[in-house]
VEXDREN-2710 file (C-alpha; in Angstrom, 1 decimal):
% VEXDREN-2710
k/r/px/py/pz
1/UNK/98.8/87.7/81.5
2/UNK/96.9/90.0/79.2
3/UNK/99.5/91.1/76.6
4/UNK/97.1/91.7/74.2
5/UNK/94.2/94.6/73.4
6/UNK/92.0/92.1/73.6
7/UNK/91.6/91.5/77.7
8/UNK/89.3/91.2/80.7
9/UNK/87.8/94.3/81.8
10/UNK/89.7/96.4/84.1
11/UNK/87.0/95.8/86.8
12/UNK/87.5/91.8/87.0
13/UNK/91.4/92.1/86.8
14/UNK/91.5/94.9/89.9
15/UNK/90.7/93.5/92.8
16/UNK/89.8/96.3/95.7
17/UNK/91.3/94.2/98.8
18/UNK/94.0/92.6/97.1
19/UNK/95.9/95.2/95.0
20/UNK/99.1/97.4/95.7
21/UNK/97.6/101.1/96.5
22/UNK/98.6/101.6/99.9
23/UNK/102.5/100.9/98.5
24/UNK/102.2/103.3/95.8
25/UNK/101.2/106.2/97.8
26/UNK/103.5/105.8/100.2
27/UNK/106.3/105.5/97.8
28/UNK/104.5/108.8/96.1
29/UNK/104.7/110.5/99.8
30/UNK/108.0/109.6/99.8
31/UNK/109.1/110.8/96.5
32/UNK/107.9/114.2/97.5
33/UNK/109.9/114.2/101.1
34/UNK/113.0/113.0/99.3
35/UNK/112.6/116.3/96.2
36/UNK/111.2/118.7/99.1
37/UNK/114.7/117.7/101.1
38/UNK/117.0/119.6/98.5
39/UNK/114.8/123.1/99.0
40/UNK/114.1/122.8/103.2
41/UNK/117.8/122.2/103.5
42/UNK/119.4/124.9/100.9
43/UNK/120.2/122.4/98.3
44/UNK/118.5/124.5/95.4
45/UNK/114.9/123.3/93.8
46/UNK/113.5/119.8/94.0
47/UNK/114.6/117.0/91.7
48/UNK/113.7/117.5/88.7
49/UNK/113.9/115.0/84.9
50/UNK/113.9/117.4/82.1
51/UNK/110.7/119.2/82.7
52/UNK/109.0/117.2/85.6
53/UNK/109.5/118.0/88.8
54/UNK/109.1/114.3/90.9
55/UNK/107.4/115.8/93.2
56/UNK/104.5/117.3/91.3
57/UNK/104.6/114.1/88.9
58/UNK/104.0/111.8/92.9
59/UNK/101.1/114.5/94.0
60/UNK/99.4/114.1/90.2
61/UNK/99.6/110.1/90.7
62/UNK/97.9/110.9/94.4
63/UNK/95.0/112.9/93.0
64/UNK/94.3/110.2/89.9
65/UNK/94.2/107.3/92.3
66/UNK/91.6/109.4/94.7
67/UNK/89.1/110.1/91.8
68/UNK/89.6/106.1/91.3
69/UNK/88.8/105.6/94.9
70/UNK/86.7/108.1/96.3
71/UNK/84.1/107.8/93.0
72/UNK/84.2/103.6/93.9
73/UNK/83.1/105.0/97.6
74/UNK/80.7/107.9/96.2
75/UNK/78.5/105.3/94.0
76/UNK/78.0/102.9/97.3
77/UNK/77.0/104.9/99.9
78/UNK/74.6/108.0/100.3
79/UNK/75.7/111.4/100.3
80/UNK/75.3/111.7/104.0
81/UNK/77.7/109.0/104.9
82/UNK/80.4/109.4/101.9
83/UNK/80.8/112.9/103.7
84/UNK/80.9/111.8/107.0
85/UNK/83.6/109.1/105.8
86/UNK/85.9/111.6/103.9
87/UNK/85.8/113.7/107.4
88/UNK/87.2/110.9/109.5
89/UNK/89.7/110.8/107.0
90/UNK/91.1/113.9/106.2
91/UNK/90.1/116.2/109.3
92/UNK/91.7/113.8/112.6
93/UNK/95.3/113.6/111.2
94/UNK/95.2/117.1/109.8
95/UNK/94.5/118.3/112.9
96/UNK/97.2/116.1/114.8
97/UNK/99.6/117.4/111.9
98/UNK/98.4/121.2/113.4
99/UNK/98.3/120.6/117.3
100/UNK/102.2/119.2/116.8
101/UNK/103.6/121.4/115.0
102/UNK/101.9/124.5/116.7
103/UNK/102.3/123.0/120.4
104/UNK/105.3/120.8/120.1
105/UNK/107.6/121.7/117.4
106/UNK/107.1/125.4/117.5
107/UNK/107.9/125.5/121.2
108/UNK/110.8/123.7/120.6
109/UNK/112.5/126.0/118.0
110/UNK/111.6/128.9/119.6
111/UNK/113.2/127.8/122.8
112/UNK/116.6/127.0/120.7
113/UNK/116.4/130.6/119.3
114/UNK/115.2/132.5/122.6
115/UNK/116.0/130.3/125.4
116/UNK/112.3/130.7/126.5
117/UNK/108.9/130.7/125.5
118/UNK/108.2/134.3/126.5
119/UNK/106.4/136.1/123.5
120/UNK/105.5/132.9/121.8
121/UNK/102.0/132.5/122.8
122/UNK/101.1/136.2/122.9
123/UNK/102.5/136.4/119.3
124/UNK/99.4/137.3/116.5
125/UNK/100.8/134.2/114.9
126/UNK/100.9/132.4/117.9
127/UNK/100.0/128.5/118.2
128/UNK/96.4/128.7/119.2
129/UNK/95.8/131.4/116.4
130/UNK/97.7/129.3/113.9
131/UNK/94.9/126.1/114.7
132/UNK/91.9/128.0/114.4
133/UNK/92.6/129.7/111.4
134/UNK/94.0/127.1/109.6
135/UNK/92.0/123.9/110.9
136/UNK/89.5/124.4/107.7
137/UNK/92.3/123.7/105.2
138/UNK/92.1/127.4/104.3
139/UNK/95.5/128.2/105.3
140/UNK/95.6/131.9/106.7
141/UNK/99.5/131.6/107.5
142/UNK/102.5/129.0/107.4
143/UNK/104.5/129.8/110.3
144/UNK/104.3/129.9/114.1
145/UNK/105.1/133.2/115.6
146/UNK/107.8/133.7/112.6
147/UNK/109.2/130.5/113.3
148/UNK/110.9/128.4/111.8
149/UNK/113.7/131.3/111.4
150/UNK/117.1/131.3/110.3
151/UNK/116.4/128.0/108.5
152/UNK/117.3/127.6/104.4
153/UNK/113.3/127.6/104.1
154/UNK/111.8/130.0/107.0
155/UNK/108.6/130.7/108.3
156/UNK/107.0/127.6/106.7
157/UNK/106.4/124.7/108.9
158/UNK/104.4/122.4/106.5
159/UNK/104.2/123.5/103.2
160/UNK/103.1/120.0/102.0
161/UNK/99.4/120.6/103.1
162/UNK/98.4/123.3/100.9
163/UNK/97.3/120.2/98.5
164/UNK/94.9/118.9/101.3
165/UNK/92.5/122.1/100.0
166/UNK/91.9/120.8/96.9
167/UNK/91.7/117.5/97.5
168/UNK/88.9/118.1/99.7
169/UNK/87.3/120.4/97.1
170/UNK/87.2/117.3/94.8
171/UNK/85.5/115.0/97.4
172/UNK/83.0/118.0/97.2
173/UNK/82.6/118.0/93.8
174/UNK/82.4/114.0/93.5
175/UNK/79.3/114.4/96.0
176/UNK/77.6/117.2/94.6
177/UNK/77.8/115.3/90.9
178/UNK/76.5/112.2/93.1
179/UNK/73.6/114.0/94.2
180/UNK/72.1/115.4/90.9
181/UNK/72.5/111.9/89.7
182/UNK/75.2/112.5/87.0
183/UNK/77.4/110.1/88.6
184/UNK/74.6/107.3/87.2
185/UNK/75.3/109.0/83.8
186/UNK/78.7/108.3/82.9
187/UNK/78.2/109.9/79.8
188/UNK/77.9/112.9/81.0
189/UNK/81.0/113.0/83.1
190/UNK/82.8/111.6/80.3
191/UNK/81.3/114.8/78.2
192/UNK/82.6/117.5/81.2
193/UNK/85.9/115.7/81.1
194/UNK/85.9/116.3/77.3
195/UNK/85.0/119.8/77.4
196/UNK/87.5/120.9/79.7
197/UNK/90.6/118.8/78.5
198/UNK/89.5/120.6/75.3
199/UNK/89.6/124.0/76.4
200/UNK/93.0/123.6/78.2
201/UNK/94.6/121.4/75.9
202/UNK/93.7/124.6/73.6
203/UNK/95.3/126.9/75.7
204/UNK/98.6/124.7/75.9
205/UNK/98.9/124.5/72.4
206/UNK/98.1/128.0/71.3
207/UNK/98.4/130.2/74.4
208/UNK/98.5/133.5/72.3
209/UNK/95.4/132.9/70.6
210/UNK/93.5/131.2/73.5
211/UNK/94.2/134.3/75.7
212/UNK/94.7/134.4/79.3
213/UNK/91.4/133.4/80.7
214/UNK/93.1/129.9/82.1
215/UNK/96.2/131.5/83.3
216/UNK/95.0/132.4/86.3
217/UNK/93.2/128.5/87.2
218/UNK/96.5/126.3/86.7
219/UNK/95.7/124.8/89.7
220/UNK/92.0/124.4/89.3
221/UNK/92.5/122.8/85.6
222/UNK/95.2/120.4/87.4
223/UNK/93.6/118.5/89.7
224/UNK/90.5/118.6/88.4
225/UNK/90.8/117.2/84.8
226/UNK/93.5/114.5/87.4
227/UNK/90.5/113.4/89.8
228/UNK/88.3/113.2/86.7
229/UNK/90.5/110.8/85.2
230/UNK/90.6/108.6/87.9
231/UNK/86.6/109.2/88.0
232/UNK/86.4/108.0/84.7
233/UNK/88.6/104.7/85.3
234/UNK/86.1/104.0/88.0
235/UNK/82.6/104.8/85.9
236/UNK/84.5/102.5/82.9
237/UNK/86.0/100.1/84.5
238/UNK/83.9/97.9/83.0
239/UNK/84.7/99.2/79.3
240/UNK/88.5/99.5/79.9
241/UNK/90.0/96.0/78.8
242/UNK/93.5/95.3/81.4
243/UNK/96.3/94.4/79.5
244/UNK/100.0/94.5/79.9
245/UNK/100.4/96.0/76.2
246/UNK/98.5/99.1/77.4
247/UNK/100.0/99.4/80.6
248/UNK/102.9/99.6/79.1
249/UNK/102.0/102.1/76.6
250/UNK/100.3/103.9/79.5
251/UNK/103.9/104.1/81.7
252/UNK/105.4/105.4/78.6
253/UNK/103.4/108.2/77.3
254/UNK/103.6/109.3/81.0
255/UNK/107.0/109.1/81.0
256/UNK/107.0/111.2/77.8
257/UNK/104.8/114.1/78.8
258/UNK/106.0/114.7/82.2
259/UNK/110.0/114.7/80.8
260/UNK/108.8/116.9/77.6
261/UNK/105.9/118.8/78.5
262/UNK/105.5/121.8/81.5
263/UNK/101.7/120.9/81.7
264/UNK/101.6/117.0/81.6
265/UNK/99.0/116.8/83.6
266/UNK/96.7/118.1/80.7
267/UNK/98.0/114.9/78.2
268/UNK/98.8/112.4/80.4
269/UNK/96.1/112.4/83.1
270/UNK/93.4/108.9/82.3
271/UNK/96.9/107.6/81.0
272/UNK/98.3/108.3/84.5
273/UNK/95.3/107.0/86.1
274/UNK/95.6/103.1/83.6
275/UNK/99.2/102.6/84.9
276/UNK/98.8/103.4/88.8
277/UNK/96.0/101.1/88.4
278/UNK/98.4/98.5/86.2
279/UNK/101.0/98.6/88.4
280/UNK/98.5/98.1/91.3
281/UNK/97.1/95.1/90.2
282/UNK/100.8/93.4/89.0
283/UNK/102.9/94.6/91.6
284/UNK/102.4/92.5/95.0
285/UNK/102.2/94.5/98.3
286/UNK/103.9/93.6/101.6
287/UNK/101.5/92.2/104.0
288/UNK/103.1/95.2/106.7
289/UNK/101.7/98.0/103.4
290/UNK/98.4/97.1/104.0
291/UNK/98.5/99.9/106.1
292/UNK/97.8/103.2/105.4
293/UNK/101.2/105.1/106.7
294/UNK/101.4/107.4/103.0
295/UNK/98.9/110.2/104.4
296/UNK/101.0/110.5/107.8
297/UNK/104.2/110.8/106.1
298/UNK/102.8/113.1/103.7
299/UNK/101.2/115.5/106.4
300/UNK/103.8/115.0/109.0
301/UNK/107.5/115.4/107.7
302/UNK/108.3/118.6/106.8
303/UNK/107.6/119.7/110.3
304/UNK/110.5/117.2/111.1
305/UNK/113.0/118.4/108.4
306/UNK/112.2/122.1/109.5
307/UNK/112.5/120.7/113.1
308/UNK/116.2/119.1/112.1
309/UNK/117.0/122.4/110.1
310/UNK/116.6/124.5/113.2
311/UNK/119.0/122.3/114.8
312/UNK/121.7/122.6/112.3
313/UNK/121.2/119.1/110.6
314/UNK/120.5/120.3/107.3
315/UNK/123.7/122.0/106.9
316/UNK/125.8/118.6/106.2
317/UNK/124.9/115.8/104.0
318/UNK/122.0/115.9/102.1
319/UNK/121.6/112.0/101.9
320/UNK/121.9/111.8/105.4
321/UNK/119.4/114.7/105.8
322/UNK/116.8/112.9/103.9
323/UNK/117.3/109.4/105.4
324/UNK/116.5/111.4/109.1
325/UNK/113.4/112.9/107.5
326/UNK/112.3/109.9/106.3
327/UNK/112.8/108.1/109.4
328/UNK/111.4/110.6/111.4
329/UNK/108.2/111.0/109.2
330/UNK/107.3/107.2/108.7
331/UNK/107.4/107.3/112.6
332/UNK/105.0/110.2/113.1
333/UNK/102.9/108.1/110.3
334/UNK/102.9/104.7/112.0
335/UNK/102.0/105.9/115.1
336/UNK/99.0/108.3/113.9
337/UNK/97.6/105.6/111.9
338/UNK/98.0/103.2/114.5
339/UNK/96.9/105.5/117.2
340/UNK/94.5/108.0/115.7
341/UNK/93.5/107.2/111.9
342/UNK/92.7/103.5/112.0
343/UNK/91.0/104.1/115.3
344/UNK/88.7/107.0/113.8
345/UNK/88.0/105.4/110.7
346/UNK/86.2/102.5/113.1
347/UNK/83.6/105.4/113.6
348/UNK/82.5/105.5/109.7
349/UNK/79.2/103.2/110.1
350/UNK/78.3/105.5/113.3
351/UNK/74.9/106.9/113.2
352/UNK/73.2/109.2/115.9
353/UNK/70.4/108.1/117.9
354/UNK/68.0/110.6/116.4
355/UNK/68.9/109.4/112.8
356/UNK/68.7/105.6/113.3
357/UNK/65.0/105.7/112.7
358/UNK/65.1/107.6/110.0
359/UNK/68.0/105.5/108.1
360/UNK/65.7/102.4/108.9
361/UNK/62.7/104.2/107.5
362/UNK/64.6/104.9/104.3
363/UNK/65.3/101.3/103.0
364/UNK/68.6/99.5/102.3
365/UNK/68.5/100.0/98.8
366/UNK/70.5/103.3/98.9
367/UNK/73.4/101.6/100.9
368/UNK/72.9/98.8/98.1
369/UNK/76.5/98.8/95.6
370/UNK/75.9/99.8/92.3
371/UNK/78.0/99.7/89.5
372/UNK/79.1/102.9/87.5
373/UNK/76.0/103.8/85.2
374/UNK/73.3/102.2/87.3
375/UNK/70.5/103.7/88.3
376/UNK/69.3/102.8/92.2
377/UNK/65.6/101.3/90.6
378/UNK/64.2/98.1/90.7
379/UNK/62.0/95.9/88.2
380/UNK/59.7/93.1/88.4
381/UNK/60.4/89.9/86.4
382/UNK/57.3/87.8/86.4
383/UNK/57.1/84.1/86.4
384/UNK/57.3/82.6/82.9
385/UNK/54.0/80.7/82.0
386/UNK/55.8/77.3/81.7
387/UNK/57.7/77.8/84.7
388/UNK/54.4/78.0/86.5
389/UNK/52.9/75.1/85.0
390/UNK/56.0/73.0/85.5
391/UNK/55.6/73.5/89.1
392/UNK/52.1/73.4/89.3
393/UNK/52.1/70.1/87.8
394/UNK/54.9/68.2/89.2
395/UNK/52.7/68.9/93.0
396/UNK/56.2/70.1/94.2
397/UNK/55.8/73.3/96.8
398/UNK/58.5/74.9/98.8
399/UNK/60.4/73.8/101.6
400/UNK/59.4/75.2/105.4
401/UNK/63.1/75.9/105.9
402/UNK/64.5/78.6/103.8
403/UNK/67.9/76.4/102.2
404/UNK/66.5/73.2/102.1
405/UNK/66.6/71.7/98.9
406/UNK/64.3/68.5/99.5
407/UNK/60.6/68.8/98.3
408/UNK/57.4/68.6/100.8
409/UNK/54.6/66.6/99.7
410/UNK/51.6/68.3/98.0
411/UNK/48.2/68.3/100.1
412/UNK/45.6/66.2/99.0
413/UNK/42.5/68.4/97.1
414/UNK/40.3/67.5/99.9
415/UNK/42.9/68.1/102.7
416/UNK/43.5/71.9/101.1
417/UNK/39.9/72.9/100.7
418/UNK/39.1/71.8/104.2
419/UNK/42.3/73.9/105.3
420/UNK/40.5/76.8/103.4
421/UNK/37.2/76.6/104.8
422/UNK/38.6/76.0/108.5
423/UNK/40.8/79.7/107.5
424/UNK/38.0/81.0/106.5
425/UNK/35.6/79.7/110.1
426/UNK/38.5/81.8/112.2
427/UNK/38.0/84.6/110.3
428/UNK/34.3/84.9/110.4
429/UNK/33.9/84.7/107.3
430/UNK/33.0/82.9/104.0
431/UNK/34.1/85.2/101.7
432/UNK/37.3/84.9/99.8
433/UNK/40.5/86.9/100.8
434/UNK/40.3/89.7/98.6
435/UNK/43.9/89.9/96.7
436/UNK/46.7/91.9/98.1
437/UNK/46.5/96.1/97.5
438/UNK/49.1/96.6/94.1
439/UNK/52.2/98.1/95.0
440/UNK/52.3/102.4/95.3
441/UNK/53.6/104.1/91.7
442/UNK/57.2/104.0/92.0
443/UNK/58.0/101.1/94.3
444/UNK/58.3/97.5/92.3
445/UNK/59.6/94.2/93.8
446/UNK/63.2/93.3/93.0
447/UNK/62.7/89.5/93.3
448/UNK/62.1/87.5/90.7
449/UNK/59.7/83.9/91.1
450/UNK/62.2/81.1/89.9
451/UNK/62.2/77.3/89.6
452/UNK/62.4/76.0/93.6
453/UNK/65.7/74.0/92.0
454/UNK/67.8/74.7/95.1
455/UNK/66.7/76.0/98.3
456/UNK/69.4/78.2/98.6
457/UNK/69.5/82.2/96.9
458/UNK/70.6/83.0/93.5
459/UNK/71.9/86.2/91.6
460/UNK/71.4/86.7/88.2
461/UNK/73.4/89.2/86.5
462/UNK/71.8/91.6/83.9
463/UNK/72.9/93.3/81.0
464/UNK/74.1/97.6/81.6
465/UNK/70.5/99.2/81.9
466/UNK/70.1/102.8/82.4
467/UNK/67.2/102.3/84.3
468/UNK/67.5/99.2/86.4
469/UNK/70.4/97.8/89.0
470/UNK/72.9/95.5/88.1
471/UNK/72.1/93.0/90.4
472/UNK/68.6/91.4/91.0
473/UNK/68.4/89.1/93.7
474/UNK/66.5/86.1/93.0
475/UNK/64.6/84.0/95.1
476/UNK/62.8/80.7/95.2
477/UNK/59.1/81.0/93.9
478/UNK/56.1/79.9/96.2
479/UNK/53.3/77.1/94.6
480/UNK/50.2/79.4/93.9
END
């Protein structure tokens, strides 16, 4: 179990396609419909434990596990496709969440307050104009034509989404670090992160002295030094040793900082990032959570409760208030991911006709996995002198059929030069073959020769190299 400091590496004990995500950010999507209940229905502010609000604490724990995820996805694919992958996922339910509240649930409580839908699509804040400006994530305006009205929380129909913005922002910032190539220099990262946890840490502590130059960027400094610390989980992963003892530890100092401290996420954010990842990996998910239903019911609800305010539901019990919400959201979420989001994420590998030659043209090593710190270069390991003269010796040579493992018979002296000589006839000439052109500066083999021991391939696994990939792929050697 790991109860000790000294563990296996965090990225052994997480396993990608076996751990307990999808459950935590649903229960996170959750926690923030069941705090945002109290303010859409008039019950006063969210729920709140000393001085954490549950609902910021769930959309910090979203933003840590993204810089986990979304770094993991940066570092295998080119910058091309990771963008064209965080589209699919962001854009197609976002824009669902817009067409439905602007062309279904709008309609519907400005019939219940007009008995018609005269004026509502002539409105300067009508549903088409509330799309287009607010399909980029830039939100222009909330409502739809002033509705929701005479509702506890009015002219807001889904507040939740203002998060979506900066999310996004980090995806951009994730790629644009990517591209430079600091994302192969975790090091550096690991110095930006220093820097600016520095500088607002400062501020926290002393805000007279600091002065108010970070006043103004709370929101900035938030998710940022969050993402980074889930970026940093993922660039380490193999330096961060799993163990119980510190996810423990990890759960409590969170628990700490967001009870005792206004700005938490400043001193609790890597800490944050261990124990979503902890719990992840201990806590087993339900085969049915495999699905991805927490972005739906984060996008999708409040338009419901605003939609059950309108009709008066809000007014009685809270509890059953929230249980309707909750019903009503998880619905919304199960059918867009089962008819829009797992369908659109099917198109991730797509690739234009007029860019398929060009992606061929560019080699598979970009699409190649590397590991955090690894550099996408190759490097030649020749054949050890022995090795050579091993297999020159012992007359073995390699099998016609790649995975065989049983040894061919070496030709006789005489049979191989009459095999030259008879080469040589068809080509018209006597002269040797001149040996093959050396390889362009820049471009090295990544296969190394090896003892023909097994027909089948090997992998060899090399130590952290700033300048080489983790993985070289080797390859049965050929009698020379």
């Amino acid at each position: 179990m790991g109860l000790g400091l000294a563990a296996r590496p965090l990225s052994t004990a997480f396993n990608r396609s076996g751990n307990s995500l999808n459950m935590i950010r649903l229960l996170l999507a959750a926690t923030v419909v069941i705090s945002h209940s109290r303010t859409i229905a008039g019950h006063g502010d969210g729920i709140s434990i000393g001085h954490g609000e549950i609902a910021k604490f769930a959309v910090d724990a979203f933003f840590v596990i993204s810089g986990f995820l979304i770094t993991g996805s940066r570092l295998g694919l080119p910058t091309g496709r990771y963008l064209w992958n965080r589209i699919l996922r962001i854009f197609p339910a976002f824009w669902a969440a817009l067409l439905g509240t602007a062309f279904l649930a709008a309609p519907i409580a400005w019939y219940h307050d007009h008995n018609s839908l005269g004026g509502l699509f002539t409105d300067a804040h009508g549903p088409v104009q509330y799309v287009l400006r607010n399909c980029l994530l830039d939100i222009g305006f909330w409502d739809v034509a002033g509705t929701p009205a005479h509702v506890p929380f009015p002219a807001v129909w889904d507040g939740s989404i203002w998060t979506l913005r900066w999310e996004v922002a980090c995806y951009l910032g994730i790629a644009a670090l990517g591209a430079v190539g600091l994302l192969a220099r975790r090091g550096v990262v690991l110095g930006i992160f220093g820097v600016m946890w520095a500088a607002y840490a400062f501020h926290d502590v002393a805000p007279s002295v600091a002065g108010g130059a970070f006043a103004h960027q709370q929101t900035v400094t938030r998710f940022a030094l969050l993402f980074l610390s889930g970026t940093l989980m993922c660039l380490f992963q193999d330096k961060i040793p799993f163990s119980d003892a510190l996810g423990a530890l990890a759960l409590v100092e969170v628990a700490v900082a967001y009870v005792a401290l206004d700005h938490a996420y400043i001193w609790a954010g890597p800490p944050l990032a261990y124990a979503c990842l902890w719990v992840a990996t201990r806590v087993p998910m339900p085969k049915l959570l495999r699905n991805d239903f927490s972005y739906g019911l984060y996008i999708f609800t409040m338009p419901v409760q605003q939609l059950l305010a309108v009709f008066g539901l809000a007014k009685g019990s809270l509890t059953v208030y929230t249980v309707l919400s909750l019903s009503g959201g998880l619905a919304l979420a199960a059918l867009s991911w089962f008819g829009l989001e797992k369908r659109v994420l099917k198109l991730k590998n797509f690739t234009p006709g007029f860019l398929k030659d060009k992606g061929a043209a560019a080699g598979a090593h970009r699409r190649l996995r590397r590991p955090p710190g690894m550099r996408a270069s190759t490097m030649v390991i020749p054949m050890p002198e022995e090795i050579r003269s091993a297999m020159t010796g012992s007359g073995r040579a390699e099998p016609s059929r790649r995975g065989a493992s049983r040894p061919a018979q070496a030709p006789a002296p005489a049979q191989a030069e009459s095999g030259r000589s008879r080469s040589r006839r068809r080509s018209g000439s006597d002269r040797p073959v001149p040996p093959a052109p050396p390889p362009p500066p820049g471009r090295v083999d990544e296969t190394m020769l090896l003892l023909p021991a097994s027909g089948v391939e090997e992998t060899m696994r090399l130590p952290p190299q700033p300048s080489v990939d983790d993985t070289v792929r080797l390859r049965r050697g050929r009698q020379r």
